[in-house]
N, C-alpha and C positions, 0 to 999 in steps of 0.2 A: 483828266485834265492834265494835260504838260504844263509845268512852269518852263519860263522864261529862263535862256541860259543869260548868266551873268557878263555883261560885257567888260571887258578889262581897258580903264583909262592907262595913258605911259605911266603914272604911277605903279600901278598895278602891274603892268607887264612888267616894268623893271625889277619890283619884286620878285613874284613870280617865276623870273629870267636867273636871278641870283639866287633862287634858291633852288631851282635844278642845277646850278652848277657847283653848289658845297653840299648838294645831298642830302636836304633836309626836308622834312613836309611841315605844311601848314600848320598841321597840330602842334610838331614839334617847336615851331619855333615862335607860337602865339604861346606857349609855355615861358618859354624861354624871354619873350617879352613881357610877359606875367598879365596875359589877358588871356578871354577864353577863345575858343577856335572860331566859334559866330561872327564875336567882334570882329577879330583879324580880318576874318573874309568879308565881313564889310567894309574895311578900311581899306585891302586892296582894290576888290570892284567896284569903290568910290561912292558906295553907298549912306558911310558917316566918312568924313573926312579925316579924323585921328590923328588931329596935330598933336595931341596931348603924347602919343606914342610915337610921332616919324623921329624923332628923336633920337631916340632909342633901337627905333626899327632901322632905321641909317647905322648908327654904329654898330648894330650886330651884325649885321651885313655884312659892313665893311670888315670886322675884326674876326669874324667866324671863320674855322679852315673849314675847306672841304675837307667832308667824308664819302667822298666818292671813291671808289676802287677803278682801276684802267684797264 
């Protein structure tokens, strides 16, 4: 049985978008949010809505460098 790929709301993509460009994965940065890596990927493919974290997940975002190499 194949599950269902997750569709991504512009929530989710925006995420997702920002964080291939500071270089970071999911795992890492649902740490870094201090939730576990399930929650996060529900909260971007809009599965729980996670207002309790956009908060949070907004200014990491915005204040994280990238760690990308060029």
């Amino acid at each position: 049985m194949i599950k269902d790929k997750a569709v991504l709301n512009s929530y989710g993509l925006e995420v997702k978008r920002r964080l291939l460009e500071i270089g970071i994965t999911q795992k890492e940065f649902a740490q870094m949010v201090g939730i576990n890596e399930k929650h996060f990927s529900k909260i971007v493919t809009g599965k729980k809505k996670g207002w309790k974290y956009r908060d949070k997940i907004k200014y990491l975002l915005d204040n994280t460098k990238s760690r990308r190499v060029i």
